[in-house]
LOFI-325559 format. One record per atom (N, C-alpha, C): x, y, z; residue in one letter. Coordinates in pm, whole numbers, plus 50000, padded with zeros to 5 digits. Example, Ala and Ser with C-alpha at 12.3 -4.5 7.8 and 13.67 -1.06 7.14 Angstrom:
! LOFI-325559
513194943150780A;512304955050780A;513204967050780A;512854977550708S;513674989450714S;512905000350787S;
This chain:
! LOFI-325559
449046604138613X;450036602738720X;450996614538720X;451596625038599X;452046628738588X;451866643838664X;450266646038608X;449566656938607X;449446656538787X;449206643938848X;448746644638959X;450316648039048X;451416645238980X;452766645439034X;453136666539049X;452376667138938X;452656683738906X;451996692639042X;451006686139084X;450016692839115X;450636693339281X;451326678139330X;451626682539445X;452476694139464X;453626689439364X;454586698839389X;454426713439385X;452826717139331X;452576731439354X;451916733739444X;451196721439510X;450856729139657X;451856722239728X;452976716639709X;453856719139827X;455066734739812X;455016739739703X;455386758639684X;454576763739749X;452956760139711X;452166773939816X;452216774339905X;452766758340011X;452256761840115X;453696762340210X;454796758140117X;456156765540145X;456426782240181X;455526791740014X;455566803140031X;454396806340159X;453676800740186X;452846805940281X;453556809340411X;453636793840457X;454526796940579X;455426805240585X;456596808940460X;457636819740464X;456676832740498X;455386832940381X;455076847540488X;454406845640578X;453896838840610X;453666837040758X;454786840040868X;455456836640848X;456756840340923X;457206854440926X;457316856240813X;457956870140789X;456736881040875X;455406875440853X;454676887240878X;454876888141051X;454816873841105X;455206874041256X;456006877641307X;457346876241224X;458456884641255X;458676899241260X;457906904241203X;457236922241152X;456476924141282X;455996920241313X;454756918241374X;455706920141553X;456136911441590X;456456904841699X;458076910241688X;458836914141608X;460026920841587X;460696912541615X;460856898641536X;461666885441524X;462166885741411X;463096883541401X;464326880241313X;465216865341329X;465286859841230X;466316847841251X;467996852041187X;468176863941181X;469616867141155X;469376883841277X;470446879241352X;470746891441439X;471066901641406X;470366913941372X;470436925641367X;469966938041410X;470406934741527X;470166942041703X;470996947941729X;470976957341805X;471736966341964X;471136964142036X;471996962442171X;470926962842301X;471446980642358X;470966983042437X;470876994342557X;469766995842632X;470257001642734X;469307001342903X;469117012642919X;467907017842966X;467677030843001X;466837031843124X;467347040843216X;466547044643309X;465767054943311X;464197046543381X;463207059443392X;463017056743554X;462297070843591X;461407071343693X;460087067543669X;459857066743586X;458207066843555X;458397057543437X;457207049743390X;456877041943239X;455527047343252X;454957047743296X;453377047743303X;452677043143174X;453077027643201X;451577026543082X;452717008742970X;453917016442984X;455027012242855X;455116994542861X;454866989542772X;455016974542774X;456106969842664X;456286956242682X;457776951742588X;456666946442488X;457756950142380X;457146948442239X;456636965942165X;456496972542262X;456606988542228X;457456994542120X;457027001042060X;457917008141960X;458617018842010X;460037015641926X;461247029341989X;461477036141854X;461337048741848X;461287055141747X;462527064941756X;462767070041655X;464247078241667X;463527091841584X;463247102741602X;462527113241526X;461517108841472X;460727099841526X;459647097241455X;459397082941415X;460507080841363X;460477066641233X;460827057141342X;460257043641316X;460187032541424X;461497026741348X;462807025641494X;463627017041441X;464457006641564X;463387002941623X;463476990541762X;462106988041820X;462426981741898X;461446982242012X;461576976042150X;461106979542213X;461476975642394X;461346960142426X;462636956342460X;462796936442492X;462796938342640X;462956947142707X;462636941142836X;462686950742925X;461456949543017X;461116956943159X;461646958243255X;462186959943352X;462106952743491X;462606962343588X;461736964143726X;461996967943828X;463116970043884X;463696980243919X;464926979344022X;464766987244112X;464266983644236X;463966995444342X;462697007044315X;463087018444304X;462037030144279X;462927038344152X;463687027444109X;463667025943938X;463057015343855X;463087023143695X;462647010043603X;463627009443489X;464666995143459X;465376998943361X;464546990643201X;464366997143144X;463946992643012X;465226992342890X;465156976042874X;466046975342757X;465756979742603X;466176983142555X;465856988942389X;466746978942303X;465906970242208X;466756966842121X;466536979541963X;467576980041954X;467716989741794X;468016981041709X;467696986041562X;469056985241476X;469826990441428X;471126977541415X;472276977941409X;472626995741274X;472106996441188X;471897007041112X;471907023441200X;470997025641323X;471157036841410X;472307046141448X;472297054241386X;473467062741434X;473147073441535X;473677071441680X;473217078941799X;474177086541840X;474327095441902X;475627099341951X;475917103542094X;476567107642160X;476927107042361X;475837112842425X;474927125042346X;474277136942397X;473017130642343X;472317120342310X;471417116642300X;470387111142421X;469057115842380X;468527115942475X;467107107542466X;466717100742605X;465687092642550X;464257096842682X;462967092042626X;462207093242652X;460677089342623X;459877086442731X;458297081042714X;457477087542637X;456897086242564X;455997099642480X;454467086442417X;453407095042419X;452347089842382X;452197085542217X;451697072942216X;451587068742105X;450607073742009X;449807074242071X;448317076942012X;447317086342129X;446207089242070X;445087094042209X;444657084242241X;444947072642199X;444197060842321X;444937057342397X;445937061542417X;446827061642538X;448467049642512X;448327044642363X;449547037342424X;450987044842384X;451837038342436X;453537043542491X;454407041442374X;455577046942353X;456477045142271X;457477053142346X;458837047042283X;459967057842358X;460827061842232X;460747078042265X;461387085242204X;462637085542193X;463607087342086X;465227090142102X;465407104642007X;465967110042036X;466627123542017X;468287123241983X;468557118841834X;470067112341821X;471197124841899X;470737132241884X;472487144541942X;472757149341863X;473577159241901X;474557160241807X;475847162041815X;476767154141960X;477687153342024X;478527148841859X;479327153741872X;480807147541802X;481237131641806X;481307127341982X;481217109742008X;480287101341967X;481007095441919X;479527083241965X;478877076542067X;477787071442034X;476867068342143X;477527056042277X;477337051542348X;478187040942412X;477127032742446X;476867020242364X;475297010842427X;475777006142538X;476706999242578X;476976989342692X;476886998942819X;476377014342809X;476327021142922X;474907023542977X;474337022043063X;472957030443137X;472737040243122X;471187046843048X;471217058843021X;470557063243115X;470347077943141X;469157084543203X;467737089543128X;466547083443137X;465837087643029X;464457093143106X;463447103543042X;462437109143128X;460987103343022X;460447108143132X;458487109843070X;458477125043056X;457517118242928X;456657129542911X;455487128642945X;454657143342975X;453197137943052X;452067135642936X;450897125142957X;450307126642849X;448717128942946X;448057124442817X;446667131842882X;446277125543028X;446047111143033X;445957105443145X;446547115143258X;447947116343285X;448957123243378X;448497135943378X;448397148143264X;447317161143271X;445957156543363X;445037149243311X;443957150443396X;444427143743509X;445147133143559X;445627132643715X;445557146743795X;446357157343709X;446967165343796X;445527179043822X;445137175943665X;443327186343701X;442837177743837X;442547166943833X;441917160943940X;442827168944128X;443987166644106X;444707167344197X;444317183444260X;444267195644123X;444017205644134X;442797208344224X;441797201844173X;440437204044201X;440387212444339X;440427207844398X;440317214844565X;440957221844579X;442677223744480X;442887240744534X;442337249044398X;441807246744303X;440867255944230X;439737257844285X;439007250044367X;437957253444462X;438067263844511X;439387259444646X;439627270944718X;439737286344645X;440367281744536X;440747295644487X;439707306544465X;438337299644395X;437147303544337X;436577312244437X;437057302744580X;436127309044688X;436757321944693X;438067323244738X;438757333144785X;438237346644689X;438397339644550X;438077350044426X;436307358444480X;435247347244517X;433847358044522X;434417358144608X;434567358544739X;434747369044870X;435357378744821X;436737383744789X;437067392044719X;436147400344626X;435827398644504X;434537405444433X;433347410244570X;433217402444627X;431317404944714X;432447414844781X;433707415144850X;433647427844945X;434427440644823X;434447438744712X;434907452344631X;433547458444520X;432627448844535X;431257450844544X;430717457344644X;430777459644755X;430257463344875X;430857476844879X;432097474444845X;433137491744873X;433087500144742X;432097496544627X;431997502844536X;430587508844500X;430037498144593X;428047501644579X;427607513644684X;429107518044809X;428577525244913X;428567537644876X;427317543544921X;427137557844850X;427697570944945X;428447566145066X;429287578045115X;430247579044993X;431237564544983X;432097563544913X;431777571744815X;430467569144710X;430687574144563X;430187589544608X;429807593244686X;429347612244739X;430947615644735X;431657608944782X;433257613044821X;433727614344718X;433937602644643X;434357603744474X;433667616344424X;432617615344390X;432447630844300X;432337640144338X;432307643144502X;432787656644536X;434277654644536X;435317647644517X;436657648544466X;436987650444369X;436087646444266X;436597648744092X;435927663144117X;434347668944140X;434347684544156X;435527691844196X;435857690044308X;436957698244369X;438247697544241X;438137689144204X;439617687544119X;439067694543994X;438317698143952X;437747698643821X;437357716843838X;437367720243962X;437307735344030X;438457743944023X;439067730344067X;441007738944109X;441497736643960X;441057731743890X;441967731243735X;441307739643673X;440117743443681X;439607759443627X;439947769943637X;440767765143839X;440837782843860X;442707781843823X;443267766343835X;445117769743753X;444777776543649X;443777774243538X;444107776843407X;443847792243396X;442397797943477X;442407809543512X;443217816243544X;444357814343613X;445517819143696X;446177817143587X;446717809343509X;447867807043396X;447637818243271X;446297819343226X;445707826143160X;446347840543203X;445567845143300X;446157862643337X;447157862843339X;448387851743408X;449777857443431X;450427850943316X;450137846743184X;451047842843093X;451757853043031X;451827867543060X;452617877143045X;453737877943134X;453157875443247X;454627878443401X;455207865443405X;454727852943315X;455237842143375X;456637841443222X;455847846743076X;456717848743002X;457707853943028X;457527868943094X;458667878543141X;459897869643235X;459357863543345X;459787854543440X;460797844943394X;460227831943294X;461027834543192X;462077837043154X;461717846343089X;462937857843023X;464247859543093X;463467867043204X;464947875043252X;465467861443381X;464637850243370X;465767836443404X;466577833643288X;466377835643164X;467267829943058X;468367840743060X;467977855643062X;468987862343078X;470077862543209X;469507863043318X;470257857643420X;471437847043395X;471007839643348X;471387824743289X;472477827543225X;472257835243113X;473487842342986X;474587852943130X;474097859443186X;474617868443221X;475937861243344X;475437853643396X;475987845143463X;476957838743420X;476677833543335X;477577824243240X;478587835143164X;478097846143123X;479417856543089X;480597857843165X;479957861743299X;480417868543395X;481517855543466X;481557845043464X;482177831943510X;483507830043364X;482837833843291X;483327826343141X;484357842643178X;484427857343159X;484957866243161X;485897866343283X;485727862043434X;486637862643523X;487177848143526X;487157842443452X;487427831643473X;488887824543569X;489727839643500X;490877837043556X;491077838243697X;490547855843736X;490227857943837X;489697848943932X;488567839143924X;488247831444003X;489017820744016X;489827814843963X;490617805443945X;491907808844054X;492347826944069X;492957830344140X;492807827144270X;491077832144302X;490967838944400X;490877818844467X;490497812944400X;490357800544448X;491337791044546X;492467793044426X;493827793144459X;494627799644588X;494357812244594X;494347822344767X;493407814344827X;492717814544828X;491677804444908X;491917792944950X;492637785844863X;493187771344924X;494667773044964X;495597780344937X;496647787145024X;496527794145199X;495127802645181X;494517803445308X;494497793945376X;493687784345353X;493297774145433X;494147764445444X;495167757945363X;497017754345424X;497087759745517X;497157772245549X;497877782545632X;497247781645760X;496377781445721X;495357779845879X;495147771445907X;495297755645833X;495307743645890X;496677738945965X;498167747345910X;498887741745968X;498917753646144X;498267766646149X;497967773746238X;497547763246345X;496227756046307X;495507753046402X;496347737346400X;496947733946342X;497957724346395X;499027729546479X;499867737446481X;500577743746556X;499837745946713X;498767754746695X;497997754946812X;497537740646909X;497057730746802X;496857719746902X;498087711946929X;499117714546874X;500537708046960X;500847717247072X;500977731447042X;500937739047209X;500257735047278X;499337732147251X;497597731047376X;498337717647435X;498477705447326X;499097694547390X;500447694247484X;501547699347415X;502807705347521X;502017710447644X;501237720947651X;501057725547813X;500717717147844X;499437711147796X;498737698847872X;499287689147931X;501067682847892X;501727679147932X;502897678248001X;503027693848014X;503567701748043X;505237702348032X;505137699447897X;506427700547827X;506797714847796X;506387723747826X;506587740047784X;506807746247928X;507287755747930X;507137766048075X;506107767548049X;504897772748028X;503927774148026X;502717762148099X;503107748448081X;502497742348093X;502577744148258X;504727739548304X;505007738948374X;504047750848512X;504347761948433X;503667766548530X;502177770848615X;501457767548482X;500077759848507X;499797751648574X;500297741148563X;500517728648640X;501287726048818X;502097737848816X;502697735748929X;502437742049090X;501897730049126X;501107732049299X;501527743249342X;503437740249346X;503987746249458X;503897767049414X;503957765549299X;503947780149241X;502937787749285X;501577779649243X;500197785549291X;500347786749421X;500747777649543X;501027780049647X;501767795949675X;503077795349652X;503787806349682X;503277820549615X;502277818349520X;501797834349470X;500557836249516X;500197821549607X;499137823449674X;499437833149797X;500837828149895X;501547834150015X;501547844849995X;502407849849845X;502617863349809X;502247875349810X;500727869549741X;499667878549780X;499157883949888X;498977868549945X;498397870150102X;498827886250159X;500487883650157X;501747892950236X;501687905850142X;501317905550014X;501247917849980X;499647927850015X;498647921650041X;497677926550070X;498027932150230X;498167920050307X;498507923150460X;499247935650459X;500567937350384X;501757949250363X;501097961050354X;500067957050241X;498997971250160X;498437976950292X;497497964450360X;496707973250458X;497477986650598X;498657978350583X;499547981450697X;499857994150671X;500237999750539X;500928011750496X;499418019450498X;498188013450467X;497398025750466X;497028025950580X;497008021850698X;496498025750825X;497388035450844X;498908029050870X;499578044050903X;499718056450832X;499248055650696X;498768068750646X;497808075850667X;497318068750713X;495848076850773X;495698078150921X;496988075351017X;496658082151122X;498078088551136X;499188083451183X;500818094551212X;501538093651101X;501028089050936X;502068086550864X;502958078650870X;504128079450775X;505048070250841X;506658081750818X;507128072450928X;509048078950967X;509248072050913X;510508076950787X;511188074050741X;512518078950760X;513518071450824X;514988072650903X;516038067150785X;516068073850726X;517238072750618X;518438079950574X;519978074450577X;521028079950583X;521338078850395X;522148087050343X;522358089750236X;523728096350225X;524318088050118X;525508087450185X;526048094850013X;526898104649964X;527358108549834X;528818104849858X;528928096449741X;530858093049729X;531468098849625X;
């Protein structure tokens, strides 16, 4: 009776400890806990492609949450993250979809910061995808037809620089161009050859020129500095000339000067117009009568 008393009480331990790990392993498993030691936070994506709750949230790698909840909002998706309470995140942290494996499943990435603040859970984050293979071959697929196109464009291109390279005017042209060039660089070097005496000399008396020049500047130096100086005294002189001149020109023109005045004035031209008239008429008068009776002259003269 005793023995049989012993015996329950050890399979009621095993099957005490069983269930505890049973539990524990479901809790591992299923990320249940019967003492709360959670964070929540919300993150927004544009995209999940693929991401289900119960997902692992990893922080550099190391799994330390996982995703409690999905849900639609418009042509958003906010996914809740539970963490744990242990996580140290900070303001500039950043989150994101990233591939689990090559068989395609999801996990979301965190990137702690390294802001100075701390993190703020009770706020909405902004969080992105990353593309994985699935999303790459979407976009090969998507490609397809303009890599087609492209291919094409590419042989047409080749078949017509094929065509402009196989034509034998073209290549007659080419090597009677490299001849010709290969003629005229025989006959420069020919030419360089004979005159590398006159071209040395040439040369020369440029370098001396050069010196001599440079003496001759460096020796009057002063002199030119003079004559420069007269030179820009000149031209004062004659700028305020031809200023002077265009204020006269302007005075007549306006006829602020006697000069202008009398340029300008009708009645003057008139009367030296008369003047004339009467002095020509006068002229003719005196030479007729010189040339036929002269003239009487009746004049008294009187001495006091």
């Amino acid at each position: 009776m005793k023995d049989q008393r012993k015996t329950e009480i050890r399979v009621g331990l095993i099957l005490i400890a069983g269930v505890l790990i049973f539990l524990w392993i479901l809790g591992w498993a299923k990320n249940f806990s019967f003492v709360s030691n959670e964070v929540y936070t919300t993150v927004i994506f544009d995209n999940v492609a693929g991401l289900e709750i119960g997902d692992n949230v990893t922080i550099n790698g190391v799994r330390e949450g996982y995703v409690k909840d999905i849900v639609i909002n418009g042509a958003k998706v906010h996914v809740t993250l539970s963490l744990n309470k242990s996580v140290e995140l900070k303001q500039d942290a950043t989150f994101a979809v990233a591939m689990l494996d090559l068989m395609g499943g999801k996990r979301i990435e965190i990137h702690p910061g390294n802001s100075p603040d701390k993190f703020d859970f009770s706020k909405q984050h902004k969080g992105e995808f990353y593309s994985d293979i699935p999303s790459v071959m979407s976009m090969v697929g998507n490609l397809e037809e303009e890599l087609n196109s492209t291919m094409i464009d590419i042989k047409i291109t080749l078949s017509a620089l094929n065509n402009y390279l196989t034509d034998e005017k073209l290549n007659s042209n080419v090597k009677r161009s490299i001849a010709n060039m290969s003629e005229v660089t025989e006959k420069l070097k020919v030419i360089l050859t004979q005159n590398s005496s006159d071209i040395r000399n040439l040369v020369k008396n440029s370098n001396e020129l050069v010196s001599d020049t440079k003496d001759l500047i460096k020796n009057n130096k002063e002199n030119i500095s003079n004559s420069l100086s007269s030179l820009n005294s000149v031209l004062q002189k004659a700028d305020s000339l031809l200023q002077y001149a265009n204020n006269l020109a302007g005075e007549t023109n306006q006829q602020k000067n006697n000069l202008g005045k009398i340029l300008y004035d009708k009645e003057f031209y008139t009367n030296l117009n008369q003047s004339l008239k009467q002095l020509k008429e006068l002229t003719a008068i005196l030479i007729g009568a010189l040339k036929d009776e002269g003239i009487k002259v009746d004049a008294h003269i009187s001495i006091f």
